[in-house]
DRENLUMFI-760476 format. One record per residue: residue number from 0; x, y, z of N, C-alpha, C, O, CB in turn. Coordinates in nm, 3 decimals, padded with zeros to 5 digits. Each point is the difference from the previous one (the first is absolute). Last residue first. Glycine has a CB too. Example, Ala and Ser with C-alpha at 12.3 -4.5 7.8 and 13.67 -1.06 7.14 Angstrom:
SITE     i      n.px      n.py      n.pz     ca.px     ca.py     ca.pz      c.px      c.py      c.pz      o.px      o.py      o.pz     cb.px     cb.py     cb.pz
SITE     1    01.285   -00.225    00.708    00.082    00.119    00.006   -00.077    00.109    00.073    00.051    00.111    00.017    00.067   -00.174   -00.232
SITE     0   -00.089   -00.509    00.208   -00.089    00.119    00.000    00.090    00.120    00.000    00.104   -00.002    00.066   -00.293   -00.115    00.059
***
This chain:
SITE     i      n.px      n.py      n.pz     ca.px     ca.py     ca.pz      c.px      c.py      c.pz      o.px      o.py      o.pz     cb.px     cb.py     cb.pz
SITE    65    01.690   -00.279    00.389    00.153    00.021    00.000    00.049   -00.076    00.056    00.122    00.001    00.011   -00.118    00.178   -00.023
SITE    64   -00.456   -00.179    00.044    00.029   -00.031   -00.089    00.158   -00.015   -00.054    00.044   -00.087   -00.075   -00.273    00.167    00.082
SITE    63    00.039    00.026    00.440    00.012   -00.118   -00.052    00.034   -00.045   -00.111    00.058   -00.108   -00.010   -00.166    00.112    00.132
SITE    62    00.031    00.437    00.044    00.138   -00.024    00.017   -00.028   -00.147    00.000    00.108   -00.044    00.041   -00.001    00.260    00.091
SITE    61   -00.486   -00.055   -00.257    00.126    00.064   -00.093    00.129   -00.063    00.027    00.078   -00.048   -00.082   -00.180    00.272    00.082
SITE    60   -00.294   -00.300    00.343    00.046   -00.057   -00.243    00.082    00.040   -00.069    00.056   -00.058   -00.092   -00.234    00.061    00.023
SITE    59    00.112    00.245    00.529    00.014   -00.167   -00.022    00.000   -00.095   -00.118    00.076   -00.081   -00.053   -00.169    00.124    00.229
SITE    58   -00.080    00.405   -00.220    00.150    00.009    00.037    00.065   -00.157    00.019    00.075   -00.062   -00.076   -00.124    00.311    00.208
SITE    57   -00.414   -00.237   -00.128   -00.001    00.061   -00.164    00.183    00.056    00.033    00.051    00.017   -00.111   -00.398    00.107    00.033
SITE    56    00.148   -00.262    00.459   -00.004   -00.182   -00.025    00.056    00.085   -00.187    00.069   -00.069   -00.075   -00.370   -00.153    00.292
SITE    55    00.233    00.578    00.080    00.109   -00.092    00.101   -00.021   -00.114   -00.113    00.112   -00.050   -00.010   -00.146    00.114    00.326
SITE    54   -00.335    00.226   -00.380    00.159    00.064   -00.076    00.136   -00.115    00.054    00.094   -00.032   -00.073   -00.183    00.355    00.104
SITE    53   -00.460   -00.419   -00.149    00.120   -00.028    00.169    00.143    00.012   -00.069    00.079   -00.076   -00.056   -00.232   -00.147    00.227
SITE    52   -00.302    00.347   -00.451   -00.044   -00.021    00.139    00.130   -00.041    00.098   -00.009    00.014    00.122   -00.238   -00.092   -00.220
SITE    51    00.225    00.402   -00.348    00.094   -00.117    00.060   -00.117   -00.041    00.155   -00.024    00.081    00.090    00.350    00.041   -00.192
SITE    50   -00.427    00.195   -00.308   -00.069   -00.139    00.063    00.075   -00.123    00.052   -00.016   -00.122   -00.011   -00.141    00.184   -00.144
SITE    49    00.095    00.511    00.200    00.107   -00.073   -00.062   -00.123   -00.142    00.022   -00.097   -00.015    00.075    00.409    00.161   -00.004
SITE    48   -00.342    00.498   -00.056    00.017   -00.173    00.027    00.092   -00.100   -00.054    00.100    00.023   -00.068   -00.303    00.012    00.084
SITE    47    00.137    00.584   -00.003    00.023   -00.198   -00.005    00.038   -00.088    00.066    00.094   -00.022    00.076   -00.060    00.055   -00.213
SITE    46   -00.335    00.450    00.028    00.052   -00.071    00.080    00.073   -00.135   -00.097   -00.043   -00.071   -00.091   -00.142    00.175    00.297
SITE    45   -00.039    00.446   -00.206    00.019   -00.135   -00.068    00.078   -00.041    00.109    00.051    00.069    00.089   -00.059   -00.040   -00.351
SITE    44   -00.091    00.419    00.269   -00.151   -00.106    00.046    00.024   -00.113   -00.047   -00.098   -00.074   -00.007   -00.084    00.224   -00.010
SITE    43    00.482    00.198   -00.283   -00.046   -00.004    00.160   -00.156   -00.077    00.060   -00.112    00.009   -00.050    00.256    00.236    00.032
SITE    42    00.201   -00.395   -00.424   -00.086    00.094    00.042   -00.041   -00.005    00.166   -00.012   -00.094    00.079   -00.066    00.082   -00.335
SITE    41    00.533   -00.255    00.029   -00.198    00.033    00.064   -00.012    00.116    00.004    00.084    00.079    00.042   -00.136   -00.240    00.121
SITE    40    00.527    00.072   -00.205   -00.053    00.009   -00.163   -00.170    00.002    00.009   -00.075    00.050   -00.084    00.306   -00.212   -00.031
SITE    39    00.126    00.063    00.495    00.024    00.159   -00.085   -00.058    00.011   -00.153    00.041    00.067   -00.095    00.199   -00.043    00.227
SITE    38   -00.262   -00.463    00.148   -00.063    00.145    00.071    00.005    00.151   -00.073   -00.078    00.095   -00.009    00.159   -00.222    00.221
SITE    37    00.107   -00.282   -00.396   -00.178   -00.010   -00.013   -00.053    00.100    00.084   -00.107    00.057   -00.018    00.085   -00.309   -00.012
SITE    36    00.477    00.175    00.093   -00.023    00.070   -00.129   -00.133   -00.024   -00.047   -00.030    00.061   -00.103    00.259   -00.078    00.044
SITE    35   -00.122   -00.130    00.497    00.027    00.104   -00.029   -00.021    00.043   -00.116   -00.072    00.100   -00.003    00.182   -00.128    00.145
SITE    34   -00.147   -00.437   -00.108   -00.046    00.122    00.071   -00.019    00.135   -00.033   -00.084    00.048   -00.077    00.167   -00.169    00.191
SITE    33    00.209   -00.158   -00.256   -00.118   -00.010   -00.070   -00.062    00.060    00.025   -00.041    00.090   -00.073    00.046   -00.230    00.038
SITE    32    00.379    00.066    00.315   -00.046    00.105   -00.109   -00.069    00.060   -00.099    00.002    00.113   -00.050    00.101   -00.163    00.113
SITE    31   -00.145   -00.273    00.290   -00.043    00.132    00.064    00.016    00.075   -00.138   -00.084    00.074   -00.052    00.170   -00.085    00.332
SITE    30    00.075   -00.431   -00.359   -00.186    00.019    00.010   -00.023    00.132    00.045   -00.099    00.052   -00.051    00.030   -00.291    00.128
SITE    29    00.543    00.111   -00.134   -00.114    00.045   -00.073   -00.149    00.017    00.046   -00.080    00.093   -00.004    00.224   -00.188   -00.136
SITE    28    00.076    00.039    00.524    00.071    00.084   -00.050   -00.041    00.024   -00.208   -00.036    00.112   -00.039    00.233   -00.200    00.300
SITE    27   -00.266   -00.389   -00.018   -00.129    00.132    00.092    00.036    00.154   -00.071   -00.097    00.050   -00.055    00.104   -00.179    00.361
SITE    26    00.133   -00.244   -00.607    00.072    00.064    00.131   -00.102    00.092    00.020   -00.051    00.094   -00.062    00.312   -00.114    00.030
SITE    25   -00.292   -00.201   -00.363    00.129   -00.115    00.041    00.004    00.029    00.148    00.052   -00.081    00.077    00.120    00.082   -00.307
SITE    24   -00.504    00.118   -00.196    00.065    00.036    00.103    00.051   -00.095    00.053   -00.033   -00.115   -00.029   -00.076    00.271    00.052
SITE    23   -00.147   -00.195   -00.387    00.108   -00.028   -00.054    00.118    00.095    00.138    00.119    00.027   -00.016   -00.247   -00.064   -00.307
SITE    22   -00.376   -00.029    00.328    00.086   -00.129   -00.043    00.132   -00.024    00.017    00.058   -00.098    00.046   -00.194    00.103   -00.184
SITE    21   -00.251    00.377    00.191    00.117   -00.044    00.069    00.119   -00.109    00.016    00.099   -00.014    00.072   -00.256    00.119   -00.015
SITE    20   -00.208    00.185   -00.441    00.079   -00.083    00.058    00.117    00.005    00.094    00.115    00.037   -00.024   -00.203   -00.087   -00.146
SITE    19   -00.323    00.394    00.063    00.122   -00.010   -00.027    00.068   -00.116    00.091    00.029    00.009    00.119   -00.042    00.239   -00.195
SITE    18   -00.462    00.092   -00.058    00.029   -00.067    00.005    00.194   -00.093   -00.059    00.046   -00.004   -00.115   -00.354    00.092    00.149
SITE    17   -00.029    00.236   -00.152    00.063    00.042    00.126    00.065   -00.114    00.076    00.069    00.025    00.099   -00.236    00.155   -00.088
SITE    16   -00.183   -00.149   -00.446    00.185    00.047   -00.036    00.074    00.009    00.180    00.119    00.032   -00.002   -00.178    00.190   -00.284
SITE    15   -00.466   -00.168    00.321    00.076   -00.058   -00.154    00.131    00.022   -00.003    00.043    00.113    00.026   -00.223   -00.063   -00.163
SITE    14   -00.040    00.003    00.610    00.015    00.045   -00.139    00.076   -00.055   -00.091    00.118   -00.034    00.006   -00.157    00.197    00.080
SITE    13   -00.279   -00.372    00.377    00.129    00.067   -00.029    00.008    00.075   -00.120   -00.113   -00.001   -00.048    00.206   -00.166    00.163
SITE    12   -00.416    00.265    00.285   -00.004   -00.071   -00.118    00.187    00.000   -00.067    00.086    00.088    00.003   -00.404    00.002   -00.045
SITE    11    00.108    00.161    00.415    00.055   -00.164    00.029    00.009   -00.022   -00.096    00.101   -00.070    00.002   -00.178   -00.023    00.160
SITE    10   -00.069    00.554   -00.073   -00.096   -00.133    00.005    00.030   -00.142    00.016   -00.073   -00.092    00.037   -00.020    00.226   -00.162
SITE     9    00.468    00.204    00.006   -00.074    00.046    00.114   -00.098   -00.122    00.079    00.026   -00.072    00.096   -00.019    00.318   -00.232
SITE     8    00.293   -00.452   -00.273   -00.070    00.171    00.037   -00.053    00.037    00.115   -00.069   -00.095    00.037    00.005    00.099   -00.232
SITE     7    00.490   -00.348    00.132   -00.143   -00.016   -00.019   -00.025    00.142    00.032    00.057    00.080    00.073   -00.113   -00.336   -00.012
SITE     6    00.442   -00.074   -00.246    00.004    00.134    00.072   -00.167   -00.017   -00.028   -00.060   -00.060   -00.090    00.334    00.232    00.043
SITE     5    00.081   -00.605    00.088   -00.057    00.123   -00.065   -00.075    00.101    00.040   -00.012    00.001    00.123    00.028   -00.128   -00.243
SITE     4    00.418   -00.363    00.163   -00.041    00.138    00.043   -00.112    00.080   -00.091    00.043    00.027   -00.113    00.199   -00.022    00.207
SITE     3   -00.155   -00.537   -00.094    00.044    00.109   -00.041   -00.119    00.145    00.071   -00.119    00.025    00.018    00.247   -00.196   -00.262
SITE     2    00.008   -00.400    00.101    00.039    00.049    00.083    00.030    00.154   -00.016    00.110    00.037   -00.042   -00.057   -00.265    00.088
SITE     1   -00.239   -00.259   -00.265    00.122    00.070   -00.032   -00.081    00.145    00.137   -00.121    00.005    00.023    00.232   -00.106   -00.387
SITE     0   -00.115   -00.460    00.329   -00.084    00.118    00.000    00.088    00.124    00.000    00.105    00.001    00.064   -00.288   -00.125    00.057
***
């Protein structure tokens, strides 16, 4: 299941295009930067989310795979 940060309008809803794979993060440290740069690009009253339900077990995979 692929794994990813997106930005929702005020109302909750998410928006077309706002959306942005966490897949390919490796480190609590990307994921913030993802972050972050999804912050400096919302409109005000927006928010994001994510559909990692257990960030600890979506890091834990990673460093298994390696």
């Amino acid at each position: 299941m692929q794994r990813y940060l997106y930005v929702t309008d005020p109302a909750g809803t998410e928006i077309p295009g706002g959306r942005q794979s966490a897949d390919q993060c490796e480190t609590a440290e990307q994921v913030d930067a993802l972050r972050e740069w999804l912050r400096a690009i919302i409109g005000e009253g927006c928010s994001i989310e994510n559909n990692v339900p257990d960030w600890l077990k979506f890091f834990a995979d990673r460093q298994s795979r390696g």
